[in-house]
C-alpha positions as MATLAB code, in Angstrom:
seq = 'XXXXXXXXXXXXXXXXXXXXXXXXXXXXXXXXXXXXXXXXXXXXXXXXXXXXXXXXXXXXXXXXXXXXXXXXXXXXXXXXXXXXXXXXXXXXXXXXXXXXXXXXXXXXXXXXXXXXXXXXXXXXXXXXXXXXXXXXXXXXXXXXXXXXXXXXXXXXXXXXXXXXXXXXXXXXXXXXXXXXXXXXXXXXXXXXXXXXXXXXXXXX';
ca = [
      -1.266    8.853    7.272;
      -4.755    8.362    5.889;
      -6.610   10.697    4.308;
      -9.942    9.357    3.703;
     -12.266    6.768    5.639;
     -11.623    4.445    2.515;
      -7.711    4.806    2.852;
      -8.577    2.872    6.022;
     -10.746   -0.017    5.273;
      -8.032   -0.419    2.437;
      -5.097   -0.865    5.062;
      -7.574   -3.038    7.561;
      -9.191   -5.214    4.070;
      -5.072   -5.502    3.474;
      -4.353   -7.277    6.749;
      -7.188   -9.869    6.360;
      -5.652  -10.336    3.109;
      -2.517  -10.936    4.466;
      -3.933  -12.946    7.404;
      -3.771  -16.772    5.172;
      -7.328  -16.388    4.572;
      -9.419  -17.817    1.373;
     -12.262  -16.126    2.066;
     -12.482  -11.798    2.673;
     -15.757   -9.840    3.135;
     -16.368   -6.203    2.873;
     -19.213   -4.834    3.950;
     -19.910   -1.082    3.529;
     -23.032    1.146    4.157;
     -24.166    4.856    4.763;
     -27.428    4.982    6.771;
     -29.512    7.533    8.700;
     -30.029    6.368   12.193;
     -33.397    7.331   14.308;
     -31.628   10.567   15.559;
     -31.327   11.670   12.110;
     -27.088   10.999   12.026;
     -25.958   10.329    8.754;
     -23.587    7.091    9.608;
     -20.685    5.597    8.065;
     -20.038    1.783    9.021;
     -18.028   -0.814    7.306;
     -17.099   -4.400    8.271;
     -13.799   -6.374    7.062;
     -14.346  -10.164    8.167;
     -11.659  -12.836    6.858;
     -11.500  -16.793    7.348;
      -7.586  -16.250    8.299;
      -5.329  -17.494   10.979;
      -7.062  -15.468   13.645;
      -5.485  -14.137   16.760;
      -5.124  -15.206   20.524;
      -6.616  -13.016   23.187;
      -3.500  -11.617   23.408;
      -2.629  -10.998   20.251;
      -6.004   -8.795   20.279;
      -4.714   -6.710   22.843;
      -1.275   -6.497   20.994;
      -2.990   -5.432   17.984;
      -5.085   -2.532   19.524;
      -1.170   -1.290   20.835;
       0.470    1.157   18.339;
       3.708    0.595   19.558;
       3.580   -3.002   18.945;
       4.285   -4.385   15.243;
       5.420   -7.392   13.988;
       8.052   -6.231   11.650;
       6.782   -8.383    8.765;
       4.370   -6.395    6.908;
       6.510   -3.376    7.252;
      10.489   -3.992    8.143;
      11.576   -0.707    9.136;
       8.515    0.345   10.870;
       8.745    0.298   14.551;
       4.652    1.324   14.825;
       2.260   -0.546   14.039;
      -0.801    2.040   13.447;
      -3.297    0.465   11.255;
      -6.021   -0.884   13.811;
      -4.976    1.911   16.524;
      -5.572    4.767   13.965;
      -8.772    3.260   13.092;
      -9.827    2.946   16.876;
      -8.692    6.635   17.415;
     -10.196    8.044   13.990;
     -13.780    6.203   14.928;
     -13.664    7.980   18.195;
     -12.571   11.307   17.731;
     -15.505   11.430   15.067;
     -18.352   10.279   17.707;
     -18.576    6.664   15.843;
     -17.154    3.798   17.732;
     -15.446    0.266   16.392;
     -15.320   -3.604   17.778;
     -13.029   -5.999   16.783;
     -13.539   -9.848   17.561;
     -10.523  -12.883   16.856;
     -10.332  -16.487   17.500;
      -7.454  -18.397   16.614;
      -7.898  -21.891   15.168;
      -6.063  -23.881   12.728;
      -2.256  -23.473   13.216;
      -2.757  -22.839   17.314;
      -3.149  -26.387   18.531;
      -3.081  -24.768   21.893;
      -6.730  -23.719   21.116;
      -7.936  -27.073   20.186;
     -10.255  -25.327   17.767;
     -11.189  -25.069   13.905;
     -12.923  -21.771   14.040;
     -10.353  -18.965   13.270;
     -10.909  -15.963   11.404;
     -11.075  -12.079   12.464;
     -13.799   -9.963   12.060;
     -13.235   -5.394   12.350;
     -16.249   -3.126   12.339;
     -16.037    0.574   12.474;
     -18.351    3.337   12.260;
     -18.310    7.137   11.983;
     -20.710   10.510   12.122;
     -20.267   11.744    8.732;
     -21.785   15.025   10.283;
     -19.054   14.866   12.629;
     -16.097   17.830   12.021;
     -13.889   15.833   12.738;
     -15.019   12.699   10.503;
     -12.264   12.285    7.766;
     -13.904   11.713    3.638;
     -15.520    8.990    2.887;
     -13.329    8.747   -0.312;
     -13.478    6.471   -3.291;
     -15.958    4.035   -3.051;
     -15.740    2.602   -6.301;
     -11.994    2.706   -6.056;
     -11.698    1.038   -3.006;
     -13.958   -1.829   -4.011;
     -11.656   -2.280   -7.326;
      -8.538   -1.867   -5.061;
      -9.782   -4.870   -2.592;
     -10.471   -6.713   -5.240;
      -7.666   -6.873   -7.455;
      -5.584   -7.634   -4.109;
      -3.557  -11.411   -4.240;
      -4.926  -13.900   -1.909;
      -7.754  -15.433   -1.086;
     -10.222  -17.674   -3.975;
     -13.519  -15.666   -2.878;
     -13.782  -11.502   -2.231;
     -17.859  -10.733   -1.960;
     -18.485   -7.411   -0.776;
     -21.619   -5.741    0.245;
     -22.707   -2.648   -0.451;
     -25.695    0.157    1.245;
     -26.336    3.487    0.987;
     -29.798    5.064    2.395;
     -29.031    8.131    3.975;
     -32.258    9.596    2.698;
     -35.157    7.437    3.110;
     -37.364    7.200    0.232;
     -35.109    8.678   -2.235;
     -34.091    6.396   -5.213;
     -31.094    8.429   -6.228;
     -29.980    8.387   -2.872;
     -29.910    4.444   -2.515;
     -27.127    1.901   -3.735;
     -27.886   -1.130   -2.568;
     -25.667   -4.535   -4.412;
     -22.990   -6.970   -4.125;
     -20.299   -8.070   -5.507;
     -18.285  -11.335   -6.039;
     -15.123  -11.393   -7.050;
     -14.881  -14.888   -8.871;
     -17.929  -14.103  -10.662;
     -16.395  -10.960  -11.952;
     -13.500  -12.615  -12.678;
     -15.575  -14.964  -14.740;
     -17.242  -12.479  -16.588;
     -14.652  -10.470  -17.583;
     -11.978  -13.081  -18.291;
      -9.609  -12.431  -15.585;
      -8.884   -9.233  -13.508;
      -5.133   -8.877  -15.139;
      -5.371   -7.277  -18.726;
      -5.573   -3.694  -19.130;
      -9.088   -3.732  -20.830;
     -10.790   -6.422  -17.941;
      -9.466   -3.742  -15.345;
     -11.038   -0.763  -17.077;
     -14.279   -2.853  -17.423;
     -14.058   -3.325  -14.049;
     -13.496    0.192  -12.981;
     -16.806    1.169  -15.227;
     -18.808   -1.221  -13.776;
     -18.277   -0.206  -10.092;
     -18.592    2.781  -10.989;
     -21.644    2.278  -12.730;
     -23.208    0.419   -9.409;
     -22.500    3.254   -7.627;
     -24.380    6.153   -9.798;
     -27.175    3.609  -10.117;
     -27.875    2.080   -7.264;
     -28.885   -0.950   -9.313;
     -29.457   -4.128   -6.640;
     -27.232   -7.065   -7.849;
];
């Protein structure tokens, strides 16, 4: 079960991970929209294998999994929770898949799948937001693909500078800068620094 709204761009950032792609972006913001809603949106767009038009439909099914990711579950509920949490907190979601490489059927070399979500944070029913920080460090220590870059946006309050956080992030620069992302002390740098975007709101 997930607690928090970043609990579920975790487990959705996971399966692009896990999708064969070299490439992952993260996009996360917090915006006021024109009818004064505080909004929650986030993006997870990967260069992977990509699925059919069925296997769209498939993955939208919570009944359906593919026994792979996790054995002895008989449920898949990643991408269904999300659809349901987005919902039931007046936000809505699109996903969009084409399947290229390794589907000759296709004839095609675009592939990749790209999940958007967003939420009423003024919404009741609108889980946390979470961790920010956390989940950034959490995507980004994940095994896989040569290039992470996530965005991030906050300006739920126009015109306030405390209230804005606006900067991105590369993983294979940080990786460069810090000398790795395995050691104890490069992962506590790391942790600080996110952290430190976040208070700030300093534009990278």
């Amino acid at each position: 079960m997930h607690f928090t709204l970043t609990d579920l761009i975790i487990d959705i950032s996971q399966n692009g991970i896990e999708s064969g792609a070299d490439l992952l972006e993260l996009s996360v913001s917090e915006t006021t929209d024109t009818q004064g809603k505080n909004i929650f949106r986030f993006t997870v767009k990967d260069n992977g294998r990509g699925m059919s038009y069925d296997e769209l439909i498939l993955a939208k099914d919570p009944f359906v999994t593919n026994g792979i990711k996790h054995p002895n579950r008989k449920v898949g509920l990643g991408i269904p929770f999300l659809i349901q949490t987005a919902e039931s907190s007046g936000g809505g979601w699109n996903m969009d898949s084409k399947k290229g490489e390794g589907a000759p059927e296709t004839g095609s070399s675009v592939h990749g799948t790209e999940i958007s979500a967003w939420f009423d944070l003024d919404n009741v029913d609108t889980p946390p937001v979470g961790d920010i920080p956390g989940l950034f460090r959490t995507v980004l220590l994940f095994d896989g693909p040569g290039e992470i870059l996530i965005r991030r946006q906050c300006n739920r309050e126009a015109g306030d500078p405390e209230n804005s956080h606006n900067y991105e992030i590369r993983k294979s620069e940080l990786s460069e800068v810090l000398g790795g992302l395995e050691d104890a002390q490069s992962l506590i740098l790391l942790d600080q620094y996110l952290r430190s975007l976040e208070e700030s709101g300093d534009e990278q």
